[in-house]
C-alpha positions in Angstrom: -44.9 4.7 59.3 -44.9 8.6 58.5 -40.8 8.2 59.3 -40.2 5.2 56.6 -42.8 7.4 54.0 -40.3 10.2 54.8 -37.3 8.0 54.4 -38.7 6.5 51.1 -39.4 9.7 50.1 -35.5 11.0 50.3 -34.3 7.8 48.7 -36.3 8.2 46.0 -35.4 12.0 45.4 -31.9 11.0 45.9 -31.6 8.5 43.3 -33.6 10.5 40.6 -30.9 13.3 41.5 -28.1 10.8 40.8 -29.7 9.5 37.8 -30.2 12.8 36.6 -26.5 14.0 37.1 -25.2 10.7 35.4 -27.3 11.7 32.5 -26.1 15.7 32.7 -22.7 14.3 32.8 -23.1 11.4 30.2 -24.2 14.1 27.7 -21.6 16.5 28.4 -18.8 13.7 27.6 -20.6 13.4 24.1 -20.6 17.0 24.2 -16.6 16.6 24.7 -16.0 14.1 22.7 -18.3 15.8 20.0 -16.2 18.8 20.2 -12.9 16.8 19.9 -13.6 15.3 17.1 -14.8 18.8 15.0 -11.6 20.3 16.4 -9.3 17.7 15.3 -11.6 17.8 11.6 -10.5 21.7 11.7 -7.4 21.2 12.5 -6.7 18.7 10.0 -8.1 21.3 7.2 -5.9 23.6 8.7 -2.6 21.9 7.9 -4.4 20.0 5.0 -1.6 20.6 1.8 -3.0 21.5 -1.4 -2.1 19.9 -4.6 -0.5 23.9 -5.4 1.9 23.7 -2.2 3.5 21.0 -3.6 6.6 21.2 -5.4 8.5 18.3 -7.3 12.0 18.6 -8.2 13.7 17.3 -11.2 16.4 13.8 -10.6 19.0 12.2 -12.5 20.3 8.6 -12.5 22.7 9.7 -9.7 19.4 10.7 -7.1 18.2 6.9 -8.3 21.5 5.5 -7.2 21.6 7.3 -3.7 17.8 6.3 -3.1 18.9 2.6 -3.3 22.2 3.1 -1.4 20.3 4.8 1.1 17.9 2.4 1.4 20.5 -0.6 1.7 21.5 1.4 4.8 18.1 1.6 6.3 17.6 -2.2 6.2 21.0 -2.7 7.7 19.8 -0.4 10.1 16.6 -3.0 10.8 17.0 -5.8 8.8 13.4 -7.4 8.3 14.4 -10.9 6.2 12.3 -12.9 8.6 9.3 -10.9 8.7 9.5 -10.7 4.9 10.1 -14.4 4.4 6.9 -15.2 6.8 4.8 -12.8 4.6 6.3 -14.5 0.7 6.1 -18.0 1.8 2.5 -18.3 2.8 1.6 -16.2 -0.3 3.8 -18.2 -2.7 1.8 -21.5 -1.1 -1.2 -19.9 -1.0 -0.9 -19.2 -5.1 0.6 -22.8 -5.9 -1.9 -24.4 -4.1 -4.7 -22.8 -6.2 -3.1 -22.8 -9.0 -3.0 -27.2 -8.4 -6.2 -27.2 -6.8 -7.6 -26.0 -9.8 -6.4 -26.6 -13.3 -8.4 -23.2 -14.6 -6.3 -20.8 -12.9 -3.1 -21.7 -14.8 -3.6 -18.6 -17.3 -3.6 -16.5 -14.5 -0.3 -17.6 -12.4 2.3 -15.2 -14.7 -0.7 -12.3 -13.8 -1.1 -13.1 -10.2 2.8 -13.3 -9.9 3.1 -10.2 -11.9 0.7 -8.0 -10.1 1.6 -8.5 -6.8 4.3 -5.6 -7.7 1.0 -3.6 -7.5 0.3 -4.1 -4.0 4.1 -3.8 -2.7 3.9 -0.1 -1.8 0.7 -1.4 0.6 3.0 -3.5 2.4 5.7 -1.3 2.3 3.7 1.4 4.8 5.7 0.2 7.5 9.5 0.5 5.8 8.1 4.0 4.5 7.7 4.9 8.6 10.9 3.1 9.8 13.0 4.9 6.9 10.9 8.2 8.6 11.5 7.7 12.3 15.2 6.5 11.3 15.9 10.2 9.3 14.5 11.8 12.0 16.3 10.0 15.2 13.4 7.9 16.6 13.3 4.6 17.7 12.6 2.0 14.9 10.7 -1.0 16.9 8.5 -2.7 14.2 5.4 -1.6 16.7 5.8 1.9 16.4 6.3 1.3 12.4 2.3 1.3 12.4 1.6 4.2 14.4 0.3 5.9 11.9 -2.8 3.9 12.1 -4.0 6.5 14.9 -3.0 9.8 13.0 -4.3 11.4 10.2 -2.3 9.7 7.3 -4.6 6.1 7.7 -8.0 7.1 6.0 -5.4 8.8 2.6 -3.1 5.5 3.6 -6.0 3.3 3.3 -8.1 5.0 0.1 -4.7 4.4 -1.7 -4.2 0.7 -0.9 -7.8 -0.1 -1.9 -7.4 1.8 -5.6 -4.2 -0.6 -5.8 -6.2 -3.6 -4.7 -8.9 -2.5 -7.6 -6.2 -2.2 -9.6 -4.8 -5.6 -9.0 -8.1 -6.8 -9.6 -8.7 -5.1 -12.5 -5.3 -6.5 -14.2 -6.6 -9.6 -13.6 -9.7 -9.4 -15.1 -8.3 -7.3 -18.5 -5.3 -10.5 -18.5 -8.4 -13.2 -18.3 -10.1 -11.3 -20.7 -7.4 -11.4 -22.9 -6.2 -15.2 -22.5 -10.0 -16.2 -23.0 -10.3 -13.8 -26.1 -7.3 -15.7 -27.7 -8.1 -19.2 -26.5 -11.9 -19.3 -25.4 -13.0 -20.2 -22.3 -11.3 -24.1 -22.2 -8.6 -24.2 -19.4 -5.6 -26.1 -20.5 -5.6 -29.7 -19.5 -2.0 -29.2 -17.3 0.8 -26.9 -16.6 2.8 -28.7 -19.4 -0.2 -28.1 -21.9 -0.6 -24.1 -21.1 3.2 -23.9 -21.8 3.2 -25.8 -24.7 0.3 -23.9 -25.9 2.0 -20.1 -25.0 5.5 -20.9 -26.4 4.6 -23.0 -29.8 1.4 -21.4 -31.2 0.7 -18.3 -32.8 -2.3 -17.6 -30.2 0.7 -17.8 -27.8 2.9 -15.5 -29.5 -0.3 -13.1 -29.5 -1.1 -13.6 -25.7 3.2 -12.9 -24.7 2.9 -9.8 -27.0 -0.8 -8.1 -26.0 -0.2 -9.2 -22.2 3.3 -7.6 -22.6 1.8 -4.0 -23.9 -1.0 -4.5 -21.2 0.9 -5.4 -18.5 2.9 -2.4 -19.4 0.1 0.0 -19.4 -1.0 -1.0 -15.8 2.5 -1.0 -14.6 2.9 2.6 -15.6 -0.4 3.6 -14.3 0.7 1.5 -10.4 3.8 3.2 -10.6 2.2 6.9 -11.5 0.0 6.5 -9.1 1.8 5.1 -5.9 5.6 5.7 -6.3 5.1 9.5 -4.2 1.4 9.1 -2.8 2.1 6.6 -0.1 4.9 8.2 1.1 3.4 12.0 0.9 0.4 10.9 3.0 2.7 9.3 5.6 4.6 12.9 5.5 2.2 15.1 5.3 -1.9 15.9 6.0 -2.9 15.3 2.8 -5.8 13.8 1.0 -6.1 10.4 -1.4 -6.7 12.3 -4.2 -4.1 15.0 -3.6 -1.0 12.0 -2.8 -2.4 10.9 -5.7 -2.4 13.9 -8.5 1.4 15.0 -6.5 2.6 11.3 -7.6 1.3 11.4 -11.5 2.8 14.7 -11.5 6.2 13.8 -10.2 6.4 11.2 -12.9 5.2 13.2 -15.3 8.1 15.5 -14.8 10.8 13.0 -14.4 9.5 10.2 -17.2 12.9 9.3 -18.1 14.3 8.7 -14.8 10.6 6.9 -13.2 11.1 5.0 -16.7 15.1 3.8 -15.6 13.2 3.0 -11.7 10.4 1.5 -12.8 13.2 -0.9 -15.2 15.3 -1.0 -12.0 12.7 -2.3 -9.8 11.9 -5.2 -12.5 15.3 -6.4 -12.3 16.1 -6.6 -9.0 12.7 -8.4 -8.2 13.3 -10.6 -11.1 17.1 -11.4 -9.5 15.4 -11.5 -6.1 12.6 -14.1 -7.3 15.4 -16.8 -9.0 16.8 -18.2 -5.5 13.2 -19.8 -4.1 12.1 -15.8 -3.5 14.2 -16.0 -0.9 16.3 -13.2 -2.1 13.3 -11.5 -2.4 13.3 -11.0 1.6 16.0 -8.8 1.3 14.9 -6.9 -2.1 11.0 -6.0 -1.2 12.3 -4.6 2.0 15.6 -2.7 0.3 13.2 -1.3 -2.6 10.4 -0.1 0.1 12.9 1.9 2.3 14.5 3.4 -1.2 11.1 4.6 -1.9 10.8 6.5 0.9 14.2 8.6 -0.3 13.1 8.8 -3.4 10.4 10.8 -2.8 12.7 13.0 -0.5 14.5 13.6 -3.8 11.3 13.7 -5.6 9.4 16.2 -3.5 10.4 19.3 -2.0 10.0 19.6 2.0 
């Protein structure tokens, strides 16, 4: 008896030891992990670039040209028609089939089509990278095109694409204020009705003319906004806010050539929408990797 009290005994004591060294070492992971975290934090406000650092250069029509040339090449380089065609398609459904579903959401069709220029430099993230990895000699599998999902440039990557969501949003809302303002709140009867209505009355003429000059004002504010910031946070450790103020200021200081892209863009999505969007597949993809060189032009390394 005394032997198995002794035994017991030493069992006991050796699992409260075990237990007790799980739990030392359980709190010095944290510790680790802990300490990882604060040190990459640091290190991040480290390198963090300040809006002062900086510095945007002035372009001409010829840096606009060689932005679009170049990015012609970097699709031929990885040509991304299918993935492209798999993303329009779905959408284009998706937004018919509401649009039939539902008789009251034929005002908004010309604003949903409209905006989604809003959210292309979103989905463009990944032709940013590829035109990156290509300039710098790395491999361009669409895989490692969304690395940067486990860096430092997702949360600024991310902050942006929700202000350009809000922004969608927000164009739809002033575009239904507008068409309700004009018409009051009776949805036309069918698609045939609505266009009727637009193109022969004067509260049409009003609605083409006020959505024109308000579509224009939050086209300018997408394009001040995003035409630099997405790409300057895939670059560089910077903030939302800092991508942000970089991109109004590089437009800002080049108005009449971001007016001339901004027109360029409009056209070639409007040429790229007439074939069934299918020439869109090759335009979205073209305009996102031009982006990227645009900015190369439009801010200094």
């Amino acid at each position: 008896m005394a032997i198995l009290t002794l035994l017991s005994g030493g069992a006991a004591a050796y699992n409260g030891a075990y237990v007790a060294s799980r739990a030392a070492i359980g709190e010095k992971t944290k510790e680790v992990k802990a300490g990882f975290v604060m040190a990459e934090e640091k290190s991040f406000r480290d390198r963090q670039v300040r809006s002062s650092e900086i510095r945007i250069r002035k372009i001409g029509v010829k840096d606009l040209w060689q932005a679009l040339k170049e990015g012609f090449d970097d699709f031929n380089a990885k040509p991304s028609v299918i993935a492209f065609l798999i993303v329009i398609y779905p959408l284009f459904a998706l937004l018919w089939t509401l649009l039939l579903v539902g008789d009251n959401l034929l005002h908004l069709a010309f604003p949903m089509v409209a905006g989604f220029t809003f959210l292309g430099p979103v989905v463009s993230v990944g032709l940013f990278e590829m035109s990156r990895r290509r300039e710098r000699g790395l491999d361009l599998t669409w895989r490692s095109a969304f690395d940067f999902v486990h860096s430092s440039s997702f949360a600024p990557i991310l902050a942006l694409s929700v202000t350009m969501m809000l922004l969608y949003v927000a164009w739809l809302y002033a575009a239904e204020t507008l068409y309700f303002g004009l018409f009051g709140a009776v949805s036309p009867d069918s698609i045939s009705d609505f266009v009727t209505q637009v193109l022969t009355t004067r509260r049409g003429g009003a609605l083409i003319f006020y959505g024109t000059v308000l579509g224009f004002f939050f086209a300018v504010a997408a394009l001040a906004i995003s035409v630099v910031s997405f790409p300057l946070a895939l670059d560089r450790p910077v903030t939302a806010i800092t991508a942000a103020h970089a991109s109004i200021k590089a437009v800002s200081s080049n108005t009449l050539m971001m007016a001339l892209w901004g027109l360029i863009v409009v056209v070639l999505l409007a040429a790229g929408a007439i074939l069934f969007l299918i020439g869109l597949a090759v335009v979205l993809p073209v305009l996102g990797h031009a982006t990227w060189h645009l900015y190369r032009k439009l801010v200094e390394p």
